[in-house]
N, C-alpha and C positions, 0 to 999 in steps of 0.2 A: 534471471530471478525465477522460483520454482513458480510452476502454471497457479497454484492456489494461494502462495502467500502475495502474488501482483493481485490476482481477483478479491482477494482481502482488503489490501491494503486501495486499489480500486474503491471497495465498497466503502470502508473508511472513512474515503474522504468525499467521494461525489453520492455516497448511498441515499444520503436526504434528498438528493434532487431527482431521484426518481419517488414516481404515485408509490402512495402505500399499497397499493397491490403487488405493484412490482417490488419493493422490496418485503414485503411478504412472501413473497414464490423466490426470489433469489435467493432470500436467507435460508430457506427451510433449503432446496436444492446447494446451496454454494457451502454456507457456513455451518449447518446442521446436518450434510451430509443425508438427506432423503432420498427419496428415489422418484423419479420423473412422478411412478406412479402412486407413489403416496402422495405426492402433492397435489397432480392432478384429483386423486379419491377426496380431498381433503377441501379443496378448493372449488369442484363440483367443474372440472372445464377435462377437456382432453391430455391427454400426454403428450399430446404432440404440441396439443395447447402450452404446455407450460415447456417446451423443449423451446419453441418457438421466443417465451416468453426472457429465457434465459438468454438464448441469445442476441433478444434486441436491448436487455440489459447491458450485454458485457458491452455489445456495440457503443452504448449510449455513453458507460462509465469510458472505453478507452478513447472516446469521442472528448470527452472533456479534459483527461488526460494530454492528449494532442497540445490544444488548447490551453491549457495553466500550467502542466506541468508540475501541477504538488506536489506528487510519490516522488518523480523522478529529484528534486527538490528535497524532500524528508530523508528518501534514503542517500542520498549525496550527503547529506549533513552528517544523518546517522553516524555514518564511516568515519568523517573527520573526528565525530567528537568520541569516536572509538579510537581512535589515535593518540587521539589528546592522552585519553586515558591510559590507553599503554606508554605512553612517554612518560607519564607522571606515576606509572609501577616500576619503571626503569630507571631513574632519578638519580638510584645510588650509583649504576653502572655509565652512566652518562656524564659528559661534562657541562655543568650546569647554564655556559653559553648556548654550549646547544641546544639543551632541551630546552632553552629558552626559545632560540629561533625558529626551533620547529614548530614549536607551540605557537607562538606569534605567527607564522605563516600557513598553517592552518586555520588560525582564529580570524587570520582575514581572508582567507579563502571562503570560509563560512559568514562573515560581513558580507561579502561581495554577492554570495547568493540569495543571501535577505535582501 
């Protein structure tokens, strides 16, 4: 997965559970694309300050990660139920056993990780 759509999709879902400072300096560096030191000018701390701060963010979010596993979860789903979707654009060129079973065994694929 590309380095900024994981730290997205990271922020996402564990962003609440970091302090409002920390997702203040995250978002402006991660998801607003600023620069160490516009954040630092803007936040009144060091560049190195908010270098630092970035990365005991990303620690924290792929820390929780580890541990629940959401993303890896959401985007596993994602795919199945993009599957679905293409079997069911295919419909006509398919024989409707099939795309039955495949649909059915995807749909519990996707049961089974809820």
């Amino acid at each position: 997965m590309e380095k900024i759509v994981e730290q997205t999709l990271l922020y996402d879902f564990y962003g609440e559970l970091l302090t409002e400072h920390q997702q203040n300096i995250y978002e402006d560096v991660i998801l607003n694309d600023y620069s160490l030191s516009e954040v630092a000018k803007e936040q009144g701390i060091s560049r190195q300050g908010v270098h630092d701060m970035i990365k005991r963010c990303s620690k924290t979010l792929n820390e929780y990660e580890e541990k629940l596993h959401l993303v890896e979860k959401f985007v596993s789903i994602r795919e199945k139920v993009h599957s679905i979707h293409e079997l069911t654009r295919q419909y006509e060129k398919l024989e409707e056993q099939t795309l039955l079973k495949q649909i059915e065994q995807i749909s519990n694929e996707i049961l089974e990780e809820l």
